[in-house]
N, C-alpha and C positions, 0 to 999 in steps of 0.2 A: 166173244159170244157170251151173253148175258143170262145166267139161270133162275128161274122163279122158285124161286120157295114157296112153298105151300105152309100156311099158317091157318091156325084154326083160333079163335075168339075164346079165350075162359078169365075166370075170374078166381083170388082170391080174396082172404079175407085176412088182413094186414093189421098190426099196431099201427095205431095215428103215427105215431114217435118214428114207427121204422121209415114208413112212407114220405113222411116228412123229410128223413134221411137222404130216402132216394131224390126223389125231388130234386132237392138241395146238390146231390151231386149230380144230376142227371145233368142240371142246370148248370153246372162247374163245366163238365165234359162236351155242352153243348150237343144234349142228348135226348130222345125222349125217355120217360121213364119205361116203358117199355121195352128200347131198343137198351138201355140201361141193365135189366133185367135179365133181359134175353143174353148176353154177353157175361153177365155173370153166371149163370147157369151153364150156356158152354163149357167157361172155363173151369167150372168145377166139373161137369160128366169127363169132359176132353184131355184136362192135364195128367200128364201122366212122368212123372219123375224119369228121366235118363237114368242109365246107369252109374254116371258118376255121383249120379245124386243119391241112388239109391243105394250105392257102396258108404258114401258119406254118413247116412240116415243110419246103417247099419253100424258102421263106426260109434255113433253116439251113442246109439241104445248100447252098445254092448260095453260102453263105460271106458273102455280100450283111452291108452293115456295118448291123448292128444298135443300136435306140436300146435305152441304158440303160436299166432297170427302176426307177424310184424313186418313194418316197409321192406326189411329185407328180401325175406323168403315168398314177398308175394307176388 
């Protein structure tokens, strides 16, 4: 079952450079700039870090001595 979204028309007002940017990937991702856009705005409102991630985040900031990363232990 197929849902509509509702979309409303606005505009902003962009660096040439950035725009060009999008573009540029939009056209990578075979995309429009739009749908481009729109996608990254989701995933910045919508992500939201797990727990583990959040534990991790915590770890760093608080300077806490961290174990090396190596083929072994990964």
């Amino acid at each position: 079952m197929a849902t509509t979204v509702k979309r409303k028309a606005t505009s902003f007002r962009l660096p040439t450079d950035l725009l060009e940017g999008l573009r540029a990937e939009a056209q990578k991702q075979h995309r429009s700039v739009n749908n481009l856009v729109e996608v990254f705005l989701l995933e910045s409102l919508y992500r939201e870090p797990n727990a583990t991630t959040l534990a991790a985040m915590a770890e760093v900031k608080s300077s806490a001595e961290l174990d090396e990363l190596t083929d072994e232990n990964i």
